[in-house]
C-alpha positions in Angstrom: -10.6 2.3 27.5 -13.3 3.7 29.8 -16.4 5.1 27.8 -16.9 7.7 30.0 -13.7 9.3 29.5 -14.5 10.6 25.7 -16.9 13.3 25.2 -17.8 14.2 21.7 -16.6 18.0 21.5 -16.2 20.1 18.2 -14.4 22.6 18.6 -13.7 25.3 15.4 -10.8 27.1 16.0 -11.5 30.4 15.1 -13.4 33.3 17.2 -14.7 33.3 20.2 -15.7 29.6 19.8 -11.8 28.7 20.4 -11.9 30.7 23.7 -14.8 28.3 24.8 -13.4 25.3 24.1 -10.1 25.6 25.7 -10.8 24.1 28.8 -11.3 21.2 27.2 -8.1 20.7 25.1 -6.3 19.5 28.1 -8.8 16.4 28.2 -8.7 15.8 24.8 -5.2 16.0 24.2 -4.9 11.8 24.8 -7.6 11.3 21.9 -6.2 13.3 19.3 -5.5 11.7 17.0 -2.5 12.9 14.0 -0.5 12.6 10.9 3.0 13.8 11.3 5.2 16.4 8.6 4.9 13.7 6.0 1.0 13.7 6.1 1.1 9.6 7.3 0.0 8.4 10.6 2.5 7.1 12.9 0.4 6.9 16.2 -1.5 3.9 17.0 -4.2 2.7 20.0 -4.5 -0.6 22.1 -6.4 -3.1 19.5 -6.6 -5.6 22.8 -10.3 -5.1 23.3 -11.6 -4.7 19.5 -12.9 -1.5 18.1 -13.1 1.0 20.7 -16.5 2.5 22.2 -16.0 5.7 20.9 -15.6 4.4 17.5 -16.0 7.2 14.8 -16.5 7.4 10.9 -15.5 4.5 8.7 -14.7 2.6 11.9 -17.9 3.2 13.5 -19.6 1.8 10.2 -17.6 -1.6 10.8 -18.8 -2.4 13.8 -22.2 -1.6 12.9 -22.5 -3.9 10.0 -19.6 -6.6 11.3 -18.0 -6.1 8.3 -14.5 -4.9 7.2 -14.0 -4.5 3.4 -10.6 -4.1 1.9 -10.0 -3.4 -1.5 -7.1 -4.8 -3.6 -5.6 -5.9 -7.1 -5.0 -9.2 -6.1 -2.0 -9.4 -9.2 1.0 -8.7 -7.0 2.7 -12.0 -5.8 3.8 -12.7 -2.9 1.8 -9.6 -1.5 -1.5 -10.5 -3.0 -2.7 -12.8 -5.5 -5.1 -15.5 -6.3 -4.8 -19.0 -5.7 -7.3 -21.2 -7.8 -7.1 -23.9 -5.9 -9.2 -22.3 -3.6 -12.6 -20.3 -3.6 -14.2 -17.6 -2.2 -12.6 -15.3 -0.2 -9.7 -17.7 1.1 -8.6 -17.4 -3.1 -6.7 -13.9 -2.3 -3.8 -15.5 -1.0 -0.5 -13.5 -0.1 0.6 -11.5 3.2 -1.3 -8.6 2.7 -4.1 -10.6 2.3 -3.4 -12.5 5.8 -2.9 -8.6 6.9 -6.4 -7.5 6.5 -7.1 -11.5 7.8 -5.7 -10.1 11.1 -7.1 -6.7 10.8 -10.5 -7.9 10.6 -9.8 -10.6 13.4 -8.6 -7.5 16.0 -11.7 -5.9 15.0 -13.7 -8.4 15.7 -15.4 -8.7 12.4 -15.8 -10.9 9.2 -13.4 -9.5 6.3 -14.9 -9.0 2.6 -12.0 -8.6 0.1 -13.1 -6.4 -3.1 -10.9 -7.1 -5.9 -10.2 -4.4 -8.1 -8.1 -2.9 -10.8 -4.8 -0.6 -9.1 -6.5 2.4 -10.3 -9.9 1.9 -8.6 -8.3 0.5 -5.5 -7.8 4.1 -3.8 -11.0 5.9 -5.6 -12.8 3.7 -4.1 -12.4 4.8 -0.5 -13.6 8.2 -1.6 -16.6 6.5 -2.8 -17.3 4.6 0.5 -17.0 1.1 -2.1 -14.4 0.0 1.0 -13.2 0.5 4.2 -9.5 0.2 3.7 -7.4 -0.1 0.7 -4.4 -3.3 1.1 -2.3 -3.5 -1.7 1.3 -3.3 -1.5 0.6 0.4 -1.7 3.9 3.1 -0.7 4.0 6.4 0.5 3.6 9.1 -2.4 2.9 12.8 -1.6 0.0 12.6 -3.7 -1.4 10.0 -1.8 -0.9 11.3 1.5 -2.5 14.5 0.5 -5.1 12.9 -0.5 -5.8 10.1 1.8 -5.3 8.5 5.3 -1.9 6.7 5.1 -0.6 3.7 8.4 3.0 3.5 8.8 4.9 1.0 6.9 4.6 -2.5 7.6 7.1 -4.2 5.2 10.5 -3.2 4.0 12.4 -5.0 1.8 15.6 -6.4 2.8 17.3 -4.7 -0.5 17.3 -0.8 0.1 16.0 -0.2 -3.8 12.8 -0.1 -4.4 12.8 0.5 -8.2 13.9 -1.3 -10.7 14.5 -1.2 -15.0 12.7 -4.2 -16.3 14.4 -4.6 -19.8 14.9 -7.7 -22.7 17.7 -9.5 -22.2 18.6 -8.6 -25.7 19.6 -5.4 -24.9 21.0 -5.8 -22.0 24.3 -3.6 -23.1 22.1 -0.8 -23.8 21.6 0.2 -20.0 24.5 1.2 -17.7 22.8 4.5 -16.2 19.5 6.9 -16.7 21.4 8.6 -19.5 20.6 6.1 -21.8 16.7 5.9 -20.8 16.9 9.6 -23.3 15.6 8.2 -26.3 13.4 5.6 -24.9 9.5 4.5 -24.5 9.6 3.9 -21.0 6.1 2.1 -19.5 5.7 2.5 -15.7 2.0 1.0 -13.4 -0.4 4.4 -13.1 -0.8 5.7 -9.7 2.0 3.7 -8.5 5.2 4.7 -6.2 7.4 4.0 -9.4 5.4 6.5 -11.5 6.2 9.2 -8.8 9.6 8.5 -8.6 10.4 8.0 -12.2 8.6 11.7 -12.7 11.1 13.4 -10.1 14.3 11.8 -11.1 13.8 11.1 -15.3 13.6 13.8 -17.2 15.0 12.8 -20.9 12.8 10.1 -22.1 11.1 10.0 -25.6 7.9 8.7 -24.3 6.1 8.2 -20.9 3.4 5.4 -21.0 1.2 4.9 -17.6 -1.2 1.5 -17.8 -3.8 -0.3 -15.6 -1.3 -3.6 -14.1 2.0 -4.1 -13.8 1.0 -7.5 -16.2 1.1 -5.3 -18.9 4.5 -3.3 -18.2 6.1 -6.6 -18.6 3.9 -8.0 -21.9 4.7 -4.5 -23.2 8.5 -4.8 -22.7 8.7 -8.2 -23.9 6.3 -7.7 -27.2 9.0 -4.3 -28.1 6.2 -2.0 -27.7 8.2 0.0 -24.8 11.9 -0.3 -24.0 12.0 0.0 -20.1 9.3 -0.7 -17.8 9.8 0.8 -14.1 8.7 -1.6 -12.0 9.0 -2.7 -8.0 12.1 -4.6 -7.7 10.8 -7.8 -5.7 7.9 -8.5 -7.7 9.6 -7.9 -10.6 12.5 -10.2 -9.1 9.6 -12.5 -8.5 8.2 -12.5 -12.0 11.4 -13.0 -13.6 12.3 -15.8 -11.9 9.0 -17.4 -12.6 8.9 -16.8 -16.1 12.4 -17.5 -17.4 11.2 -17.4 -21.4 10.1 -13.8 -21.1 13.4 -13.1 -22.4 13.3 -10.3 -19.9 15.9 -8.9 -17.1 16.4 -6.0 -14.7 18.7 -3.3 -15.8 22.0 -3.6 -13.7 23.0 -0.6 -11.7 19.7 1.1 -12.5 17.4 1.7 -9.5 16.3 3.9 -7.3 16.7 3.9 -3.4 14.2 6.2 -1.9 13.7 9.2 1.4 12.9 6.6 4.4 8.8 8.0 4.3 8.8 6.3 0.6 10.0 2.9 2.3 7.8 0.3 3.9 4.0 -0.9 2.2 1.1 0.8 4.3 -2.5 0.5 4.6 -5.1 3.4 3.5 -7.8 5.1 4.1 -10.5 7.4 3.1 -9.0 11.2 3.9 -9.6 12.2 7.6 -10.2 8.5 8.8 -7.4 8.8 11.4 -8.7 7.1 14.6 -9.2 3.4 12.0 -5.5 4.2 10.8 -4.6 4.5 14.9 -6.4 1.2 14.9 -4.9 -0.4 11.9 -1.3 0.9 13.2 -1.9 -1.1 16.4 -2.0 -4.4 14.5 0.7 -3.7 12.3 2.8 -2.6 15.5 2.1 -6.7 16.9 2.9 -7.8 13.3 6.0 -5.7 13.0 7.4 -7.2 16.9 6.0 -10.8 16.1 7.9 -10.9 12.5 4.4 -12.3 11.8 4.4 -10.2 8.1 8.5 -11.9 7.0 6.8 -15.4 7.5 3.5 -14.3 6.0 6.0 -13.3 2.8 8.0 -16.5 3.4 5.4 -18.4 2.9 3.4 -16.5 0.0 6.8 -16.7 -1.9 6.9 -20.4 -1.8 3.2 -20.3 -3.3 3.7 -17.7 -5.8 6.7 -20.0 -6.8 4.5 -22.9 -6.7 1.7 -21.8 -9.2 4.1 -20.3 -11.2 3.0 -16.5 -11.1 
């Protein structure tokens, strides 16, 4: 893109100012940038040359200091996790830790990952702690309300997203949501499954929101909640790693959700749209590559290896 073709022009659309800037809007119309009726971005930009001259915000800040910084929990195998037989920042293994790899790369910068718990992980855009927020996160309302969303980047090849994490014990307990009416159920705060759970479950005797997904499982498998509502291919993942939990998934309980729930998606602080334009364009590469399905390929087979 030619420099010289973007002039800086803020335009409030009310009063006479509108009727002086509307010889402009024809012009600006190729720069501006949008979320669509779901409040996610699903424009991008050509990433060919780097971060564009008339870099803005967040993304202007990058280039400044050379630096992208990406929060994450890194306790989500295959998406993110930590591998110890590594150090520094080449220990957050998992695809959506070679995603802010490339993301960085594109940009032209070095990449800091800031691990964090799931609950700080989005606050901390707000707070300017980070640039961009990685983390197997999905669409929510809530979220796209209230922050910068990409378009998804990885769907899962089952069309369920949700999952009933129960013991194996009771397995005979579970045939449908009916039963989940007398029930402590334990769902991951802030987390696609907590939204869900809240617009489809209404009949429950408890409704327990905590920090990591770690402990819906320990909570399940010590008795101190019945169900945990979990995402189905990590908690596919963890099961299959950790065959004395004694725990299963419920069968015939899960949800499949609207197409804007489906697909993981990067985030970013609220109004940040031209870094999400950005961030869309690599995802777009990885998306017609298949880069991402060997990225997860190959995370799986090291989440399998250590165990996690």
């Amino acid at each position: 893109m030619k420099s010289q073709r973007f002039r800086k022009i803020v335009c409030w659309m009310t009063g006479m100012t509108l009727f002086f800037c509307l010889p402009f809007l024809p012009a600006m119309a190729e720069f501006y940038y949008v979320e669509n009726e779901w409040n996610y971005v699903d424009g991008s930009m050509d990433i060919s040359r780097g971060i564009p001259e008339n870099a803005t915000g967040v993304m202007d800040r990058i280039r400044r200091k050379g630096v992208l910084r990406v929060a994450t929990e890194p306790y989500f195998a295959p998406q993110e996790f930590i591998d110890p037989e590594k150090s520094g920042m080449d220990q957050y293994a998992g695809a959506d830790m070679e995603l802010a790899r490339m993301i960085a790369s594109r940009m032209g910068v070095e990449l800091e990952i800031v691990p964090m718990e799931y609950t700080q992980v989005l606050p901390a855009l707000t707070d300017n702690l980070v640039d961009l927020t990685i983390s197997a996160m999905a669409f929510t309302p809530r979220r796209a309300a209230s922050y910068t969303m990409s378009k998804g980047y990885y769907f899962t090849e089952s069309a369920a997203t949700t999952a009933f994490v129960i013991r194996e014990s009771d397995r005979e307990l579970y045939t449908s949501v009916e039963d989940l009416y007398d029930k402590t159920l334990i769902v991951q705060s802030s987390s696609l499954q907590e939204a869900l759970v809240a617009k489809h479950v209404r009949n429950y005797r408890e409704f327990r929101r905590v920090s990591s997904v770690q402990t819906v499982y320990e909570a399940v498998r010590q008795g101190k909640a019945d169900v945990g509502i979990v995402d189905l291919e990590t908690a596919q993942t963890y099961i299959r790693n950790n065959q004395g939990s004694g725990l299963i998934l419920a069968e015939g309980l899960y949800y499949v959700p609207e197409e804007q729930y489906l697909g993981n998606r990067v985030i970013a602080k609220k109004g940040e749209l031209q870094l999400i334009y950005f961030v869309n364009g690599v995802i777009d590469e990885i998306l017609e590559s298949g880069t991402y399905e060997k990225w997860i390929e190959a995370a799986q087979e090291r989440a399998d290896e250590l165990g996690l």
